[in-house]
C-alpha positions as CSV (number, residue, x, y, z in Angstrom):
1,X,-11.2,16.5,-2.8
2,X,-7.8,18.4,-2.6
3,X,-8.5,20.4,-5.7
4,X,-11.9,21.5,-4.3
5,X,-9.8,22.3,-1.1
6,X,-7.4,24.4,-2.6
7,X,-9.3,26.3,-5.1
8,X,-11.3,27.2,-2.0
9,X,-7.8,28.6,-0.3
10,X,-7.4,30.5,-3.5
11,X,-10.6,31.9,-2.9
12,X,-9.8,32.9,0.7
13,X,-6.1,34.5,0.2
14,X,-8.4,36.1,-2.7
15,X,-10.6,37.7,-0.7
16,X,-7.8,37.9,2.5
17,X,-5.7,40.4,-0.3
18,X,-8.9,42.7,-1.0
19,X,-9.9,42.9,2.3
20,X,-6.8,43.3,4.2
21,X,-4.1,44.0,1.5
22,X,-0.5,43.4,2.5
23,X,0.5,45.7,5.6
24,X,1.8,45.4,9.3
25,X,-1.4,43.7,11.0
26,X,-1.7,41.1,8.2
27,X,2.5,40.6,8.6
28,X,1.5,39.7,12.3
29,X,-1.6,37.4,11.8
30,X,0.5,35.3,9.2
31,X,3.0,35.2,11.7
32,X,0.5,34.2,14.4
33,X,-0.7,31.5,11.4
34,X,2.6,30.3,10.8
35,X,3.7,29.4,14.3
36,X,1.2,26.6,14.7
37,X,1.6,26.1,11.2
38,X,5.2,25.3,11.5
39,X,4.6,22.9,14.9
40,X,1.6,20.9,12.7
41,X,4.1,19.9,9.8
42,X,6.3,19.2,12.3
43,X,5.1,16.6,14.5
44,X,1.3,16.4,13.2
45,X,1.9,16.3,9.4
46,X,5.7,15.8,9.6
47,X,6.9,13.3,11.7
48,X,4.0,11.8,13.7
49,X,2.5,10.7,10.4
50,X,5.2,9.6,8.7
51,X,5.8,7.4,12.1
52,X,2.5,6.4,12.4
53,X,1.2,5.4,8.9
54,X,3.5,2.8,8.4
55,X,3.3,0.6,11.7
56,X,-1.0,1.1,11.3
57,X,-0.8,-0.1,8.3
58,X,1.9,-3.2,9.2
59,X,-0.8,-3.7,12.4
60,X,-4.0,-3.5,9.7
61,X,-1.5,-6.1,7.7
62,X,-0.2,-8.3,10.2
63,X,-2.5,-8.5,13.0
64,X,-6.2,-8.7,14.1
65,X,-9.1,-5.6,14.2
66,X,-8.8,-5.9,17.5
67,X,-5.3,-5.0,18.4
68,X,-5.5,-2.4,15.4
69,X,-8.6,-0.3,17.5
70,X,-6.0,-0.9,20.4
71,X,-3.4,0.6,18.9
72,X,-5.6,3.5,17.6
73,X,-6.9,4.1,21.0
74,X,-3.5,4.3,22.8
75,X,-2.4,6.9,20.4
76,X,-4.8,9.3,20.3
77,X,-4.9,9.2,24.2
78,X,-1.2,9.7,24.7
79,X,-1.3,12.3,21.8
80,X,-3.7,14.2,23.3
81,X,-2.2,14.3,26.6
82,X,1.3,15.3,25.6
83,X,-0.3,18.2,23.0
84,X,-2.6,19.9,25.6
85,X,0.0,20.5,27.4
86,X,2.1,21.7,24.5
87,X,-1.0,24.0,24.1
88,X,-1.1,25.3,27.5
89,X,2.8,26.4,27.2
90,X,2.6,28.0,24.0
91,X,-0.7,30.0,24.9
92,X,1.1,31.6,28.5
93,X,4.4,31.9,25.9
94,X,2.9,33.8,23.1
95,X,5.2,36.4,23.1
96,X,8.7,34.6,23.0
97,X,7.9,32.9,20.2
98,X,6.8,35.5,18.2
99,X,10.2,36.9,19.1
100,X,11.7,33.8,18.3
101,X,10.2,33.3,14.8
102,X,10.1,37.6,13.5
103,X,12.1,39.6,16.0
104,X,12.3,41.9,13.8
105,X,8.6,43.4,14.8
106,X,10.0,43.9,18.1
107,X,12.9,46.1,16.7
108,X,10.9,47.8,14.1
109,X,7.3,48.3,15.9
110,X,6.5,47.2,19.0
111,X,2.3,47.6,18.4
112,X,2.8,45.0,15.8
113,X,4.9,43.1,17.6
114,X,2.1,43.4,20.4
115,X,-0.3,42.1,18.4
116,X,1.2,39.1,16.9
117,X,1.5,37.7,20.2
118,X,-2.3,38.3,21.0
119,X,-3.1,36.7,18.0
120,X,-0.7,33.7,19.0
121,X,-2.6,33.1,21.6
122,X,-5.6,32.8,19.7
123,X,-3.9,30.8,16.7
124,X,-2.2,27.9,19.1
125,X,-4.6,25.5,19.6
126,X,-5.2,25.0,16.4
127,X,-1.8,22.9,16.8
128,X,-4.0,21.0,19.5
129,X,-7.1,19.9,17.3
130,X,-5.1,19.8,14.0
131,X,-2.8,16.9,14.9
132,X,-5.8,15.3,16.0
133,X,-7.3,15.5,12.3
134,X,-3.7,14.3,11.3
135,X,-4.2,11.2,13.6
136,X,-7.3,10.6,11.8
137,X,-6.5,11.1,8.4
138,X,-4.3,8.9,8.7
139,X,-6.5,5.9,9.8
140,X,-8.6,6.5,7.0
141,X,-6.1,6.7,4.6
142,X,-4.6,3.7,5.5
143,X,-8.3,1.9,5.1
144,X,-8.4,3.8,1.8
145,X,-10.7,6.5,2.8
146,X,-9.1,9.3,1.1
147,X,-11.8,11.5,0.5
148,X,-12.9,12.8,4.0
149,X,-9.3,13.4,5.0
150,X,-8.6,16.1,1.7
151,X,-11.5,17.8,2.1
152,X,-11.3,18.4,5.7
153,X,-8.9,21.3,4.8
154,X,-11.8,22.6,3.0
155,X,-13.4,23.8,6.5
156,X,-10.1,26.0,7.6
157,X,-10.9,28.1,4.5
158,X,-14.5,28.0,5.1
159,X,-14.6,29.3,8.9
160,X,-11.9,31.9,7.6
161,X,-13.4,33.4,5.1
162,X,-16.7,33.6,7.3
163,X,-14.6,34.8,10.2
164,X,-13.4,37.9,7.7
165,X,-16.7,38.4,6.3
166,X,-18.9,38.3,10.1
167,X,-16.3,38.6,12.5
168,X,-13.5,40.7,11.4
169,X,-16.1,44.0,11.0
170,X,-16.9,43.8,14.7
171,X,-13.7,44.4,16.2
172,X,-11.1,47.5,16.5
173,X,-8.7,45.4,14.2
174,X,-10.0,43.5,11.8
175,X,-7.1,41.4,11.0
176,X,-8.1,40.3,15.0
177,X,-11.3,38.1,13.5
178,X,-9.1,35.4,11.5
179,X,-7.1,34.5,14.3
180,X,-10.8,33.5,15.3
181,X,-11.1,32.0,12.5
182,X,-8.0,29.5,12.9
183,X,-8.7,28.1,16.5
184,X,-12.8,27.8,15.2
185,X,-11.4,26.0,11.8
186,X,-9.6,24.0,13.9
187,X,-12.4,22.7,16.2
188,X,-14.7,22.3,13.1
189,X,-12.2,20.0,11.5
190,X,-12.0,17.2,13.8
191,X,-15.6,17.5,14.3
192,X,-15.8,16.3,10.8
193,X,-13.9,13.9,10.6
194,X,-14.9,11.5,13.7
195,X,-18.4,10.3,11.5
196,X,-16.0,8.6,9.3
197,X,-13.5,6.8,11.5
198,X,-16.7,5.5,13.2
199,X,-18.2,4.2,9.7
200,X,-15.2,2.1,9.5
201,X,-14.9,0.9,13.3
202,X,-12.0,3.1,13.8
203,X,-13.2,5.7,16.5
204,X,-10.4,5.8,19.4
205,X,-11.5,5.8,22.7
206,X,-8.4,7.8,24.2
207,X,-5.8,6.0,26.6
208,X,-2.8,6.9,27.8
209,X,-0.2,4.7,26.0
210,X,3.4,5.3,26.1
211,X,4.5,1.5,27.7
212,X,1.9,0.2,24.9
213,X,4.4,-1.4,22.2
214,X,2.9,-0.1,19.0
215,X,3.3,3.5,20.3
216,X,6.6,3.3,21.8
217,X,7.7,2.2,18.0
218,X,5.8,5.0,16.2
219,X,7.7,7.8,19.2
220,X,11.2,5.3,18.0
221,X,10.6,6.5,14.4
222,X,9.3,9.9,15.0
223,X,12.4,10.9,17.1
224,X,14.3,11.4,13.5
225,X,11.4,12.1,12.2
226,X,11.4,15.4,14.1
227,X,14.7,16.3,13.0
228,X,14.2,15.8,9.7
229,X,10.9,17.8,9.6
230,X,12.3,20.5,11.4
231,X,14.7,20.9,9.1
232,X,12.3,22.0,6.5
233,X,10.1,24.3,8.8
234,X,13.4,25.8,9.8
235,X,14.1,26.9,6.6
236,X,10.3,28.6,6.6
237,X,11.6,29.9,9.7
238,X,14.7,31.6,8.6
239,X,12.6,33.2,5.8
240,X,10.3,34.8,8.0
241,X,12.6,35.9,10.6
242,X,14.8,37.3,8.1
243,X,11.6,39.1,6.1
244,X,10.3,40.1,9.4
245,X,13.8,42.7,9.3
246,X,12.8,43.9,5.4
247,X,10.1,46.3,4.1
248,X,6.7,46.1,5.7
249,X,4.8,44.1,3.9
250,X,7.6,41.4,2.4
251,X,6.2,38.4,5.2
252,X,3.0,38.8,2.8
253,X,4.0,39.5,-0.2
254,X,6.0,35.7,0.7
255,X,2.5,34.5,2.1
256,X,1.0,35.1,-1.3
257,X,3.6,33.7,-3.5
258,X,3.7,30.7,-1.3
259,X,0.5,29.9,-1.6
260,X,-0.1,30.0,-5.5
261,X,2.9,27.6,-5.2
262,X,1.7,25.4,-3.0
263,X,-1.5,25.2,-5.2
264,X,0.2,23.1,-7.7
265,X,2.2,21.4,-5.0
266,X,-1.3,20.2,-2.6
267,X,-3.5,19.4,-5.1
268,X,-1.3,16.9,-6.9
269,X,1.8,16.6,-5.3
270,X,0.7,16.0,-1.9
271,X,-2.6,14.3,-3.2
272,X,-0.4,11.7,-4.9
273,X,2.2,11.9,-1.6
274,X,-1.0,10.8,0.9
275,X,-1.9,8.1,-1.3
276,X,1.1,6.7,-2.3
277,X,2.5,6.3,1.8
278,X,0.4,3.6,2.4
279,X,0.8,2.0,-1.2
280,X,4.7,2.0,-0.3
281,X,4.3,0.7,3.1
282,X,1.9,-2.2,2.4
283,X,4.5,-3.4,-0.9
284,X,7.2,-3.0,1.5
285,X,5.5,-4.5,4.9
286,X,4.0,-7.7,1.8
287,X,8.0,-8.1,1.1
288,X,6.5,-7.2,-2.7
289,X,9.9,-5.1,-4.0
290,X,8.8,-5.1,-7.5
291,X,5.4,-3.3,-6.5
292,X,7.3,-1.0,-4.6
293,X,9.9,0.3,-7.4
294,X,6.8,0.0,-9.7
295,X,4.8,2.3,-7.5
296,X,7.7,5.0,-7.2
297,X,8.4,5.2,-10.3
298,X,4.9,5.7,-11.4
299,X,4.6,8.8,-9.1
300,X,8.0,10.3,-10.5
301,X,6.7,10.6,-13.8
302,X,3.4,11.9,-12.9
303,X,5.5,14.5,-10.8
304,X,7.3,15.2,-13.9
305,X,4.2,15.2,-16.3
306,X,3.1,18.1,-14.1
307,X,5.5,19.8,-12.2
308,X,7.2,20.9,-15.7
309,X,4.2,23.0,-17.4
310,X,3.4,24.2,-13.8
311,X,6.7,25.5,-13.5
312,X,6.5,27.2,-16.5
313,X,3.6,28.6,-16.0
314,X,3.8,30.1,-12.8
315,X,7.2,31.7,-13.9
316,X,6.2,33.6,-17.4
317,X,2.4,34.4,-15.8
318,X,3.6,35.1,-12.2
319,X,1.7,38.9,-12.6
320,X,-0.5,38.5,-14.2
321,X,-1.7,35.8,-12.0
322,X,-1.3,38.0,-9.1
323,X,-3.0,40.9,-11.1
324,X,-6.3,39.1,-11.9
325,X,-6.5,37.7,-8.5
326,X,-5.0,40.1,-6.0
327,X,-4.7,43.3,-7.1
328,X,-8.0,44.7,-6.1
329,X,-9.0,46.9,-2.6
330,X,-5.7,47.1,-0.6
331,X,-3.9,45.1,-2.6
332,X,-1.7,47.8,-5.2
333,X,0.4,47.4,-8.3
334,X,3.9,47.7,-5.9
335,X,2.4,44.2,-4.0
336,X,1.8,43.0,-7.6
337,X,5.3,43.6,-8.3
338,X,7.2,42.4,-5.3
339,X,5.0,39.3,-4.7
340,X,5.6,38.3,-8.2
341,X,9.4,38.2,-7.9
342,X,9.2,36.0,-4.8
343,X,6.7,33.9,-6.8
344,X,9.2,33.7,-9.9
345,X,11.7,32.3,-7.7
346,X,9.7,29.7,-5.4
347,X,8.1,28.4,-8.8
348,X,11.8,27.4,-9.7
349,X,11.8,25.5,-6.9
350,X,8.0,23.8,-7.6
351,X,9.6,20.2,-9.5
352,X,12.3,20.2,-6.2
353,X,8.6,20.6,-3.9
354,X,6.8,18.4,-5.7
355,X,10.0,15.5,-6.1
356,X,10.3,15.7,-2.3
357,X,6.7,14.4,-1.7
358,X,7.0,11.7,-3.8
359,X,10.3,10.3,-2.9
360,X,10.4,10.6,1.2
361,X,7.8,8.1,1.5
362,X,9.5,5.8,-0.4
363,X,12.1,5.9,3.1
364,X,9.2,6.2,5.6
365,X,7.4,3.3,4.3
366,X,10.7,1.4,5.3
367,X,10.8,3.1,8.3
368,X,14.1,4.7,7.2
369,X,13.7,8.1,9.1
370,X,17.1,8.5,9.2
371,X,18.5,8.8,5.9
372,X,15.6,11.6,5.4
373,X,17.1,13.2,8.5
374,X,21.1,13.5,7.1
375,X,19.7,14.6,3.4
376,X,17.8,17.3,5.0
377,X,20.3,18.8,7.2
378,X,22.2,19.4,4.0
379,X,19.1,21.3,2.6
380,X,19.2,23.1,5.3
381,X,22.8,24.4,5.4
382,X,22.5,24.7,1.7
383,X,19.6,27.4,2.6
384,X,21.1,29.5,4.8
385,X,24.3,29.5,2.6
386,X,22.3,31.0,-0.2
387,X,20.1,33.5,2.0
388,X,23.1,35.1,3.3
389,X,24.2,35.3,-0.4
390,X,21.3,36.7,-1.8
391,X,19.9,39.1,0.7
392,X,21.9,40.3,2.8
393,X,24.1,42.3,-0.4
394,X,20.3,43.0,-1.6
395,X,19.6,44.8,1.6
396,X,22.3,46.7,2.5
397,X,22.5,47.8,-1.7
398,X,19.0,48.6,-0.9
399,X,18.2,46.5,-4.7
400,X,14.4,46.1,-4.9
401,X,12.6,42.8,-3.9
402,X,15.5,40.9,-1.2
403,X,12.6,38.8,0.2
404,X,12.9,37.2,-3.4
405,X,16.4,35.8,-2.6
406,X,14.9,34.1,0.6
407,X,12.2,32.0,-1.9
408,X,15.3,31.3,-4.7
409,X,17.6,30.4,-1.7
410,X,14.8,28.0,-0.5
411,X,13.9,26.9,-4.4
412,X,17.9,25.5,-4.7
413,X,17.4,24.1,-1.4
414,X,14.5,21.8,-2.1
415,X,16.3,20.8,-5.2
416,X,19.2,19.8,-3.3
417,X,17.0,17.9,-1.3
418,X,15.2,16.2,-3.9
419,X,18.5,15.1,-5.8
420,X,19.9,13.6,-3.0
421,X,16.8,11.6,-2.2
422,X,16.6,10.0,-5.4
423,X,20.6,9.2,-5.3
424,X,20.8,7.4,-2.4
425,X,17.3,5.6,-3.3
426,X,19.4,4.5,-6.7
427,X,22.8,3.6,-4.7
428,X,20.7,1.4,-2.4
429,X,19.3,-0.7,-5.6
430,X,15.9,0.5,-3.6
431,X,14.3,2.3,-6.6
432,X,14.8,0.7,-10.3
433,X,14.1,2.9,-13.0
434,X,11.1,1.2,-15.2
435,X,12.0,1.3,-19.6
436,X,11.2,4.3,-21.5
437,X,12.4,7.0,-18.9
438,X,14.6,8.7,-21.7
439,X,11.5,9.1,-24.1
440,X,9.5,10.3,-21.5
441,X,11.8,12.9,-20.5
442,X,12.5,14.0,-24.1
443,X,8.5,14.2,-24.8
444,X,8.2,16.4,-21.5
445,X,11.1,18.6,-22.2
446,X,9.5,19.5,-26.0
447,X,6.4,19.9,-24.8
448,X,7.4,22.4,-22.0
449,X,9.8,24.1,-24.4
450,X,6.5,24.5,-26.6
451,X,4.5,25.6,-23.6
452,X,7.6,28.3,-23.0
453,X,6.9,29.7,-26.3
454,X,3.3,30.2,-26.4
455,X,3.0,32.0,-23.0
456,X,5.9,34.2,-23.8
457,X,4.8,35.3,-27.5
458,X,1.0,35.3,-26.4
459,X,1.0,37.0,-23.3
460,X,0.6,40.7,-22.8
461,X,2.8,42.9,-20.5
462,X,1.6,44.3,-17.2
463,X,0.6,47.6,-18.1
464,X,-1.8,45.9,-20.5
465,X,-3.1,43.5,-17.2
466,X,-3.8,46.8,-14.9
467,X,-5.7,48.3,-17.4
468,X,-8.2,45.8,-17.7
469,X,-11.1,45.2,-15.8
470,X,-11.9,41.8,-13.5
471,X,-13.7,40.1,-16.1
472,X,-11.2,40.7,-19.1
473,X,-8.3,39.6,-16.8
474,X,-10.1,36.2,-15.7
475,X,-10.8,35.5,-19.4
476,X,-7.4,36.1,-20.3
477,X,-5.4,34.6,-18.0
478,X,-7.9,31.6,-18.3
479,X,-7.3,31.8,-21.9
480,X,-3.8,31.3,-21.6
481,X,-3.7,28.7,-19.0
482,X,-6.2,26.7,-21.1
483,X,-4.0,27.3,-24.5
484,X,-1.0,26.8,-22.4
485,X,-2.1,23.5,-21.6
486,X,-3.7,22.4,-24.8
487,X,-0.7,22.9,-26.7
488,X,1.7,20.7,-23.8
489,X,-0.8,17.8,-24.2
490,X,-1.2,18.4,-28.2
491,X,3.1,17.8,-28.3
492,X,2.9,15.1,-26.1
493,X,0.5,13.3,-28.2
494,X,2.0,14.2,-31.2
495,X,5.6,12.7,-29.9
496,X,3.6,9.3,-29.3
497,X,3.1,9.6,-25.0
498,X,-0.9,8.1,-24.4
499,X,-2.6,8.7,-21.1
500,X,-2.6,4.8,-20.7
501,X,0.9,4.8,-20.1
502,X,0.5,6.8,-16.7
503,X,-2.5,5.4,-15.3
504,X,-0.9,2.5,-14.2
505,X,1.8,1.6,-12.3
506,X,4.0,0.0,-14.8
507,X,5.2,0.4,-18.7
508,X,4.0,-1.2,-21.3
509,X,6.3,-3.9,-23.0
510,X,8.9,-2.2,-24.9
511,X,7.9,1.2,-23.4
């Protein structure tokens, strides 16, 4: 369900590139997406779930139906309450925090800077009902009802891409229709989900709850929870407040790189994260510390498995990647060139990503929101050392492409975060490595070296990839990705790795 999600989001920024290219108005709507965006993975995605998977899943544990629906009920109710009114304030305070998050729109042009804040206002609620769809999801994936939950992000691309293609050509701007699109996309996906929480006896009826026990635990753990998810979203932050002060054009040209990141990262890395969170917390809430180690390491190496060849490939095909699926209408060879720096240098950062996902839960589902906290505030400084050493001397030497040092700034910072994750989960005797890590490593590495080889000697150069028409560049590039690939599996068969090893959680004896 999350790869049918985001091959549909590659389909919208796909048709969001030929349609609207990279300009000002575009800068501002991503803007206007962001904000909410950054508030969702904050307290929705970030730390309300983190909070409130575990203790649902001790209650579903350790206590009776009853109390469970009670708990569910109290939750939404207080959740609602406290994020309508969050709503209300951000909608009358549009304005300040589009300042607060690219000020540089009110230096450089005050029309776009105009803008963004109307969209804002548009794009806010979509906090409101998205947190909602968090709450949900994570009832259902606590009862093992994965599937409804991944594809619910399948309606945000949905309703956009409709919004662009019905909307968008009725209005003066354009770009104006897909901030309908968010707060519709929004509505649509809660909608969606409330069938299924009723199928399994699990449809709240909302009451305020903050004296009920069960929530003022889940608020105890989000408190850190907050910090430590800020942290993160402050780094986005800094990226697009510093971009906001570059060339017109570098928040997108960021957008798009992102987001052929994050395809690797959200269909297997956070896919494996959202199923392995309640894994870790019923081994842990069971006292089962075996299961748990077993479990961790299983997603590690799966992480590995892929995160290495998708690495790869994302660094030696970055544009051609953007060619065949960009660079069409308003999207023009210079955006092919600068997004594919700042996708080179996020894609470094892709195993860091993709580490992250796997190894936090392995705190939350101890309801260690601390440790998290600490680790990330180091990622944090560690980014803003290195985008003050990348772009600033970029800028002011006027050297092409500064908005890449922002995505290589926050590529070392994620693997600073990862490393120190898996540390302190080693130091604490929390994590035990299972046999055969060293073989598996050395199979990976051969493989991706071989991987490195093919695309390098088999690929053509850009000039060849602009002159070619759609269908030649889709063939191509699928061509290579499907080689690619062959030829990772082919070495790892050939150095003796099976696919029976990582389908379960634990090594065979010997391995």
């Amino acid at each position: 369900m999350t790869l049918v999600s985001r091959a549909l989001g590659l389909l919208r920024d796909m048709l969001l590139a030929r349609w609207f290219g990279a300009n000002a108005p575009m800068d501002a709507f991503f803007v206007a997406f962001k904000i909410p965006n950054f508030l969702r993975r904050l307290f929705a995605e970030g730390a309300f779930s983190q909070a409130f998977v575990p203790v649902i899943a001790e209650y579903r544990e350790q206590r009776s139906a009853a109390e469970t629906r009670e708990l569910a009920s109290r939750v939404a109710g207080t959740l609602l309450g406290i994020l309508s009114t969050v709503t209300v304030l951000g909608v009358l305070a549009s304005p300040l925090l589009v300042m607060l998050f690219a000020p540089g729109f009110l230096h450089s042009s005050p029309a776009q800077f105009a803008l963004a804040s109307a969209m804002l206002r548009l794009t806010f609620p979509y906090l409101l009902f998205v947190s909602l769809v968090a709450f949900a999801a994570g009832i259902l994936n606590t009862y093992g009802r994965f599937a409804a939950a991944s594809f619910v992000a399948v309606w945000l691309n949905v309703v956009l891409i409709g919004s662009a293609m019905f909307i968008s050509p009725l209005l003066e701007i354009p770009e104006m229709g897909l901030a309908v699109g968010v707060l519709l996309a929004g509505l649509v996906q809660l909608l969606f989900l409330l069938p299924s929480l009723k199928r399994i006896g699990m449809l709240p009826r909302p009451r305020w709850g903050l004296r009920h026990e069960g929530v003022r635990r889940i608020l105890k753990l989000m408190l850190p929870g907050i910090l430590g998810s800020s942290v993160a979203q402050i780094n986005l932050l800094l990226d697009t407040l510093i971009a906001s002060f570059l060339t017109a054009g570098s928040v997108s040209w960021l957008y798009y790189s992102d987001r052929l990141v994050e395809f690797p990262l959200g269909v297997f890395a956070i896919a494996l994260s959202t199923v392995i969170l309640p894994s870790l917390s019923a081994s842990h809430a069971s006292g089962s510390d075996g299961e748990f180690s077993r479990t961790l390491d299983w997603g590690l190496r799966l992480v590995l498995l892929i995160g290495v060849p998708a690495t790869i490939g994302l660094v030696v095909l970055a544009r051609p990647i953007l060619t065949t699926l960009f660079q069409y209408g308003d999207f023009d060879v210079q955006d092919v060139r600068m997004a594919g720096l700042s996708l080179m240098t996020y894609s470094l950062g892709l195993p860091g990503f993709m580490l992250i996902k796997v190894l936090a839960p392995a705190y939350y589902s101890r309801k260690d929101t601390r440790t998290p906290v600490r680790i990330a505030i180091v990622a944090l400084f560690t980014n803003m050392f290195f985008n003050l050493l990348f772009v600033i001397p970029m800028a002011m030497l006027s050297i092409p492409g500064p908005h890449a040092g922002l995505a290589l700034a926050t590529s070392i910072a994620a693997t600073v975060n990862a490393a120190m994750l898996y540390r302190v989960l080693r130091r604490r005797a929390i994590f035990q490595p299972q046999p055969g890590w060293s073989r598996a490593a050395l199979q990976i590495l051969l493989a991706g070296f071989a991987l490195c080889v093919v695309l390098i000697w088999g690929v053509p150069d850009l000039d060849s990839w602009l002159g070619w028409s759609a269908g030649r560049r889709v063939l191509i590039l699928a061509g290579s990705v499907l080689g690619g690939g062959a030829v990772y599996l082919l070495v790892l068969w050939l150095t003796g790795m099976r696919p029976s090893v990582l389908l379960r959680r634990e090594e065979p004896a010997g391995g």
